[in-house]
N, C-alpha and C positions, 0 to 999 in steps of 0.2 A: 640592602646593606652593601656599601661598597670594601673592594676590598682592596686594601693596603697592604703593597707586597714589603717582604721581611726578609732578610738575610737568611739560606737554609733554607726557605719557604718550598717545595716542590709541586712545581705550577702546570698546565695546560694553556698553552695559546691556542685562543682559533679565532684566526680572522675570515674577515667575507673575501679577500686575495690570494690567498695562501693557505699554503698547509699548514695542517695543527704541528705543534713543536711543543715538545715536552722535557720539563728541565729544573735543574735548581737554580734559586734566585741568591745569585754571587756577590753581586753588588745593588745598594741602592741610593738615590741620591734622589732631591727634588725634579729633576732635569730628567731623568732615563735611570732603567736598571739594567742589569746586564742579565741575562739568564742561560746558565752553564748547561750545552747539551749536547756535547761529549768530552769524554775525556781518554787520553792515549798516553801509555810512558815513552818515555824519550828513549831513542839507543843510547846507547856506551857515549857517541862521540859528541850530542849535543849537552850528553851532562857533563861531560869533561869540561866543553866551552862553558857552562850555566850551569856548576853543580848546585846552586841552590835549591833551584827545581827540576825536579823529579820527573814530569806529568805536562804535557802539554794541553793545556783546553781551551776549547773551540763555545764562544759567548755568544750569545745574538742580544744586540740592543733591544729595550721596549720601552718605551715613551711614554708617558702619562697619558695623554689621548688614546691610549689602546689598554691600558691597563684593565678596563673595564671587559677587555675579552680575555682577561685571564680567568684560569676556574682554580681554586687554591686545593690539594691535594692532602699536604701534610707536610709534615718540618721533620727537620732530623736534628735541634734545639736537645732533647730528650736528653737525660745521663745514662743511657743503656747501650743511644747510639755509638758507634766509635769511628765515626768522621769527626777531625780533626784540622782544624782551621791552618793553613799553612802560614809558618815561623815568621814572624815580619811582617804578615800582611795588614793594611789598614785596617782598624776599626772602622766598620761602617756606620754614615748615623742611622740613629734611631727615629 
């Protein structure tokens, strides 16, 4: 079965180049996903300049040709979780 990454998805990469990276799947689109694998808050002075956000995070692109070296983890989709999708941000598609 192949797998189809999902918004929230929490994935494993490991390629035959590189090291395994492990992360949430931020964005998706036909083209590349993005997958979120860290996250840091901002001081005082870059939220003054960017008060919208809070959080700086750090994405690694992955391409449909690699998708297949993802291993799928778990989602945090659940209503128990309490990550919440930041204010404004696009709908990804489905």
């Amino acid at each position: 079965m192949t797998y189809k990454p999902r918004v929230d998805d929490y994935v494993i990469w490991t390629s035959s180049y590189g090291p395994v990276l492990k992360g949430w799947v931020y964005f998706v689109d036909s083209e590349y996903i993005t997958i979120e694998i860290g996250v840091r808050c901002k001081d005082d002075e870059n939220i003054k300049d960017c008060p919208i956000h809070k959080k700086t995070h750090c994405c690694v692109l992955c391409f449909p040709e690699s998708w297949h070296q993802l291993e799928y983890v778990k989602n945090r989709r659940n209503a128990e979780d309490t990550y919440k999708s930041q204010e404004g941000r696009y709908i990804d598609p489905q």
